[in-house]
N, C-alpha and C positions, 0 to 999 in steps of 0.2 A: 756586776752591772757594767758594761762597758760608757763610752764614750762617743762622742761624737764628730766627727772628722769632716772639715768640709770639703769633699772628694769629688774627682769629675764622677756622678752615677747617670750619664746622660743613656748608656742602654744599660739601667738598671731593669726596667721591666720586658726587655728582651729575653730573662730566662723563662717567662711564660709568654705563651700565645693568649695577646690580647682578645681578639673574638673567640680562641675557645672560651674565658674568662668572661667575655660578656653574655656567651651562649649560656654559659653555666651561672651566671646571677640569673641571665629570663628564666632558665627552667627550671629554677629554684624559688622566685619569685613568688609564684601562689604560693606555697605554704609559709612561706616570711609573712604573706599581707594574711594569711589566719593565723598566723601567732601574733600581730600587731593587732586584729580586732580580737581576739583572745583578752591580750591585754588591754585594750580599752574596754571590756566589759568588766573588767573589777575599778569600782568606784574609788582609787586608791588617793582620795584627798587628805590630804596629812594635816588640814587644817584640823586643832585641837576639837573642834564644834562637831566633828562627823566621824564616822565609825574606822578606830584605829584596827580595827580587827581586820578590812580589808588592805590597810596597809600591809599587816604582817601576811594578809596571803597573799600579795601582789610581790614579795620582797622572795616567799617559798617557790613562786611560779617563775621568776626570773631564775633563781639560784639554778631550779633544775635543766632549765633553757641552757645555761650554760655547761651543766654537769653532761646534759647527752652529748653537746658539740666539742668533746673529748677535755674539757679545764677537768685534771687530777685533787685539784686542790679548789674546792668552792665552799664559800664559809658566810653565814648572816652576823653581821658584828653590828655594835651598838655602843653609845659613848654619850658620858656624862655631857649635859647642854650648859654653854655659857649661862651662867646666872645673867649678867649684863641682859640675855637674848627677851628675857620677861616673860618666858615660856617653861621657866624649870620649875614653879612653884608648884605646880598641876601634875607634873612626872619630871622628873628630874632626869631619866632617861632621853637619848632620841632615839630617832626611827631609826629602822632597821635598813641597814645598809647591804650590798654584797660586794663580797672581793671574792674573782675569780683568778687563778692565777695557772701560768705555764710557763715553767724553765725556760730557757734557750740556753746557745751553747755559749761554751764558755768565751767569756770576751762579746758576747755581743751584746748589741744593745736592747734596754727594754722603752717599752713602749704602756703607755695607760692609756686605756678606753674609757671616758667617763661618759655619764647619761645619767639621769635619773627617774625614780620610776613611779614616785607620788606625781599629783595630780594638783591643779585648781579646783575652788570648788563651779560646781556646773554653771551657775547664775541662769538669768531671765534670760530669755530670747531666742532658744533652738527651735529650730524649722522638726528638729528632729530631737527623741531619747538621746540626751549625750552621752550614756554610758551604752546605748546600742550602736555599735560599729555602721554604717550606712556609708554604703557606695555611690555617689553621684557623678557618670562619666568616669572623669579620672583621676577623681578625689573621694578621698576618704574621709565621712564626717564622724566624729564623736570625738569627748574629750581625750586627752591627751594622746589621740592621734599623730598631731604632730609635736605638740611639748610637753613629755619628749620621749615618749613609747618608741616614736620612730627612730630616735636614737639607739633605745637599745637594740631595734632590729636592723637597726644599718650597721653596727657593732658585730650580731649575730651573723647576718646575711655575708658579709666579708669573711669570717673567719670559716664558716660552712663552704661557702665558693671552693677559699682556696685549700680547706681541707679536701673536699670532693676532686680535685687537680690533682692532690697528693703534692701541692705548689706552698702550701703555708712556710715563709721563712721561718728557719731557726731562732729567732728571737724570743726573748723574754715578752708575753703578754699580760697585763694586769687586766683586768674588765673591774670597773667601778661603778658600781651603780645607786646611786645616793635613792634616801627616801625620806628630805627634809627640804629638797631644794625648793619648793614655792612657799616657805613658810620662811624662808630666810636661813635654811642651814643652820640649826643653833648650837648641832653639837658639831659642826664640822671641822673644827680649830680641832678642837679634841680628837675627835675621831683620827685626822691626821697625825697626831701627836702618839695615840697608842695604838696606830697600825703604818707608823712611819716606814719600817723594813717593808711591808706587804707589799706596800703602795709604791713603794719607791720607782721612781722609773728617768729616764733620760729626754722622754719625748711624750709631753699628753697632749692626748687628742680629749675636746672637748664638744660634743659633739651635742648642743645644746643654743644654736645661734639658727639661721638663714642662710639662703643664698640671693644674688642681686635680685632676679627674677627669674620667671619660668625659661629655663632656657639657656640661662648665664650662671657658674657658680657663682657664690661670692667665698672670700677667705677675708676674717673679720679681723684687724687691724688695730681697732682701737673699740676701748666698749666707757663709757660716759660711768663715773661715779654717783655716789649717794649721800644725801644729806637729808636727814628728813627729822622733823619734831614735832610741837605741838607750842602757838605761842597762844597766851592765854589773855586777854584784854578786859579787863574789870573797871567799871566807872561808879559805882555804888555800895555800902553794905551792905544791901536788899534789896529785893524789888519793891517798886512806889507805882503809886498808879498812875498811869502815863497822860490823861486828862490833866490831872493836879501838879505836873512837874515835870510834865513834856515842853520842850521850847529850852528854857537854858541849859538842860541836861539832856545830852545825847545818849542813849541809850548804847549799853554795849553790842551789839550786833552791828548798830551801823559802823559805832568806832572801831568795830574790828573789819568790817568792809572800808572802810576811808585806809586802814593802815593795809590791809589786802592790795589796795590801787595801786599802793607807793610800791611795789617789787616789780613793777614794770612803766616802761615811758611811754609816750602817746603811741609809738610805733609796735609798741607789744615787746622789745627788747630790756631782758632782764635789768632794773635800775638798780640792784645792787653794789656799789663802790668795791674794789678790787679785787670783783672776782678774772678770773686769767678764760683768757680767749685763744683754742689752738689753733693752728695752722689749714688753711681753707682746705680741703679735700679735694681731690683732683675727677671725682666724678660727681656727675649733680643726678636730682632725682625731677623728671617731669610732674610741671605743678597737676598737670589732668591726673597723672598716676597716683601723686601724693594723693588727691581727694578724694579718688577713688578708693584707693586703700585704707585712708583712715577715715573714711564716711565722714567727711566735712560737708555741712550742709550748704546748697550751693551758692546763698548769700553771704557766708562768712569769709571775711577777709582773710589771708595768712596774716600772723603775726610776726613781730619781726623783719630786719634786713638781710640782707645777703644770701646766698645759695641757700637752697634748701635742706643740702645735707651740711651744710655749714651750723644753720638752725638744729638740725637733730642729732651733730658726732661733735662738733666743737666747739658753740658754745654753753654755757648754764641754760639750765633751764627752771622755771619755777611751778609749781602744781599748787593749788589746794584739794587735797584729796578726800577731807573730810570736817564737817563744820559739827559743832555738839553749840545747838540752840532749840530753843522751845519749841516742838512741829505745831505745824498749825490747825491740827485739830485738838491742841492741849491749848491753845494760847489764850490769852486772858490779859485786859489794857495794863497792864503793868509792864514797865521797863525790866527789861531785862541789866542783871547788875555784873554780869560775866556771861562770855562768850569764847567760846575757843577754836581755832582750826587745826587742821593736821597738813603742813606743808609738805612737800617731797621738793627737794632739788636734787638737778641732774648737776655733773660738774665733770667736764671734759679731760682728756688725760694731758696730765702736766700741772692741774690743781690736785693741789691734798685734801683730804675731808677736812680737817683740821683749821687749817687758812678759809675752807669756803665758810665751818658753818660758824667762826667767827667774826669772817665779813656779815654775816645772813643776822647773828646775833645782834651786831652792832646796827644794822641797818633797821630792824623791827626798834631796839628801845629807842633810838634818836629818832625816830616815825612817829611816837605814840602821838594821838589825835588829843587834842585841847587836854595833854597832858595826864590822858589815862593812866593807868597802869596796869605794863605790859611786863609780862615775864615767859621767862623763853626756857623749854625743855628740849635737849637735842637727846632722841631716840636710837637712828640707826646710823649709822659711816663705812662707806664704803669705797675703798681705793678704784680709780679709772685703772685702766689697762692699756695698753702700747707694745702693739708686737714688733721685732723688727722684720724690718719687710723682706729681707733676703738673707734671713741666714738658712742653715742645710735644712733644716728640718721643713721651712717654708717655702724654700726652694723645692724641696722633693715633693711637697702637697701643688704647688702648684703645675708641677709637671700630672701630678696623678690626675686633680682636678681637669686640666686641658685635654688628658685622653679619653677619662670617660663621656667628656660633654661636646669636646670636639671646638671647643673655645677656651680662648683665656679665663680664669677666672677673675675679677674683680675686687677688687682692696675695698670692704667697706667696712664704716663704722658702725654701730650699736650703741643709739641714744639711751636706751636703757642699760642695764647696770649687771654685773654677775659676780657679787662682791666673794666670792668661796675664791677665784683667781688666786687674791692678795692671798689666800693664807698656801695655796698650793706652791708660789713664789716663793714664799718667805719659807714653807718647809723644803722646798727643793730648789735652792737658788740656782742651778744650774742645770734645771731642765727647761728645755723650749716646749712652750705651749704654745697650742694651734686649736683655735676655736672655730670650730666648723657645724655645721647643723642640717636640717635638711626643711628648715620652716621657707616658704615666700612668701612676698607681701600678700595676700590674700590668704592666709596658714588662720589669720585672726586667733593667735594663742593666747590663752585668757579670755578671750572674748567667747560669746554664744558663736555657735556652728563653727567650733574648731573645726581646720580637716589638714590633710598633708595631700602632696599632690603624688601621685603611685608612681607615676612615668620619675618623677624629680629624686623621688626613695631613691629607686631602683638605680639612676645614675649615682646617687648617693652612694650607694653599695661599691659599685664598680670601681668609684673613686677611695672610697677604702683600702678597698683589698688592692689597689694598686699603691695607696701609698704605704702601706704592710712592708711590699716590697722592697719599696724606693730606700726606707728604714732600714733594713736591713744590708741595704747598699753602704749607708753613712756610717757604719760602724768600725772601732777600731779597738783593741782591748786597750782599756786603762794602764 
């Protein structure tokens, strides 16, 4: 495996003709978007609750995807799941992953293409079958359309381009295609660990994020950590009935809403004592766009101060994401004697999980309401992220990015979280990661009527197979 050298490669993609290379993604283009609705017709949600069999044929359909576009070497591998993950009890296995792999010459550098090929599961609210691929205009709806099928086909679609050129640089390419990423990756420590040679590489592209908007790339910078648990509020032995002993006893549901208020102040900014605030962003986001994009209804106030990508890249944020209380078609006058929620905090890059969620600990038991008692489970953790903004590897995507789209791309963050990062760092301390995607704010990933926008893929692509090259420019043998 080579190295990486920070070199003038300013006509690094002068050894191909840019318009034959964009002529050759268009005319290539329909059969990428039927292998992308291809793959969104297999249901491939890795949550443990739905059918893991489409997993394993979603993981057979990709491997071959890459075996015809010339990878020698393509292989389904699998690896024991962190017990920590709470998910080994049921299979102690994970999902099936692919590692596709292809030499380069000696001394140069290799490169990882990550994506993954499980799914969310569908939820309430599509206009349409989410597992039936539907074209609207110039967007594609069904699930993982755009997270993150499109990934693997903007993966694809580059490396076809520039094979069809006879143009594919000499480099080392790995193709990674995970099938555990929306369930939280639980064998993916592992997995890294016993296909560390495979994987190895100088430069991953992770190609599982956005771009600014329709029209702008973005190359994402900084992505927000994870804190998330379950704190638990009990005022009673048992339940009493709420006529005979309502009044000087607060029932647990409210005492756990009174302690729910205290994580934030009148303005809606997180009240938790020392958690760390990064540095403002140098691009803001239109409040029309913001509501737009995240269906805020148009009486709700924003919460919080400062810029608005300030609120979603740099500082904490707090969620309750799930309450376990009586529904109210079971409920009956009796006090409830425990109640519990499921918090999520976001935690900006430059805080540790560690430091936030014993700030988050400390602040729930010094809260308890007229002296409940509260006790605090921490779940998941996950390291923030911080690219540097100009070394080669970011340098050469921003060049690739600016010719396929004919603009700058964009530095932005990602308030949500992609905790697999930290372990890819920590296994390759010395590769530059580049997290790129092809979602925009209207992608709605996770949400009903996912879609990706075709015209945005397709510049996707182009902006690949141009930084393929640029890679191959930065290389220097070890």
């Amino acid at each position: 495996m080579g190295s990486l050298a920070n070199v003038n490669s300013a006509v690094a993609t002068s050894i191909i003709n840019q318009d034959q290379l964009r002529e050759k993604v268009a005319e290539q283009f329909p059969e990428i978007q039927s292998i992308l609705e291809d793959l969104v017709r297999i249901p491939s949600v890795s949550a443990p609750a739905f059918d893991q069999e489409q997993v394993e044929t979603s993981a057979a359909v990709v491997a071959d995807l890459f075996r015809v576009a010339g990878f020698d070497d393509v292989r389904i591998n699998r690896s024991l799941k962190n017990p920590e993950s709470g998910t080994a009890a049921s299979d102690p296995m994970g999902a099936p992953a692919i590692i596709a792999r292809r030499a380069g010459a000696l001394g140069a550098p290799t490169v990882m293409l990550y994506a993954h090929h499980d799914v969310q599961p569908p939820g309430e609210g599509w206009e349409t079958d989410p597992f039936v691929p539907t074209q609207r205009g110039e967007r594609l709806f069904g699930r993982g359309a755009a997270d993150d099928k499109a990934g693997i086909v903007a993966h694809l679609g580059a490396i076809r381009a520039l094979t069809a050129l006879n143009a594919l640089p000499n480099i080392g390419i790995v193709v990674f295609i995970e099938g555990e990423e929306e369930i939280g990756s639980p064998s993916f420590e592992n997995f890294l660990h016993d296909n560390r040679e495979l994987l190895k590489a100088d430069v991953i592209v992770v190609a599982d994020s956005g771009n600014w908007q329709i029209g702008v790339p973005g190359l994402t910078t900084s992505l927000r950590g994870l804190v998330d648990g379950i704190v638990e509020v009990s005022v009673l032995d048992h339940a009493v009935h709420s006529g005979m002993f309502g009044g000087p006893v607060l029932d647990a549901n409210v005492a756990l809403a009174r302690l729910i208020s205290t994580l934030h102040d009148d303005t809606g900014n997180v009240a938790v004592a020392g958690l760390y605030q990064a540095p403002e962003p140098s691009v803001d986001y239109d409040e029309a766009d913001f509501r737009n994009d995240s269906s805020l209804l148009s009486e709700v106030e924003l919460a919080g101060t400062g810029s608005i990508t300030s609120r979603l890249w740099a500082k904490p944020a707090i969620s309750v994401i799930g309450i376990d209380a009586t529904p109210i078609a079971k409920s009956a006058n009796v006090m409830a004697p425990t109640s519990r929620a499921k918090i999520s905090m976001r935690i900006p890059a430059g805080e540790t999980p560690a430091s936030a969620a014993a700030a988050l600990e400390k602040h729930l038991l010094s809260h308890a309401p007229f002296g409940a008692r509260v006790t605090w489970q921490l779940n998941e953790a996950g390291n923030p992220f911080q690219a540097p903004a100009d070394s080669p590897a970011m340098q050469a995507a921003r060049r690739a990015f600016a010719a396929s789209w004919g603009v700058d791309p964009v530095d932005i963050g990602i308030g949500g979280s992609i905790p697999f990062i930290a372990h890819l760092l920590a296994e390759y301390p010395n590769a530059e990661i580049l997290v790129t995607g092809v979602e925009d704010p209207d992608s709605r990933a996770h949400g009903a009527n996912e879609s990706v926008h075709l015209g945005e893929l397709q510049k996707v692509i182009m902006a690949e197979a141009l930084l393929l090259i640029e890679i191959a420019q930065l290389g220097t043998a070890s």
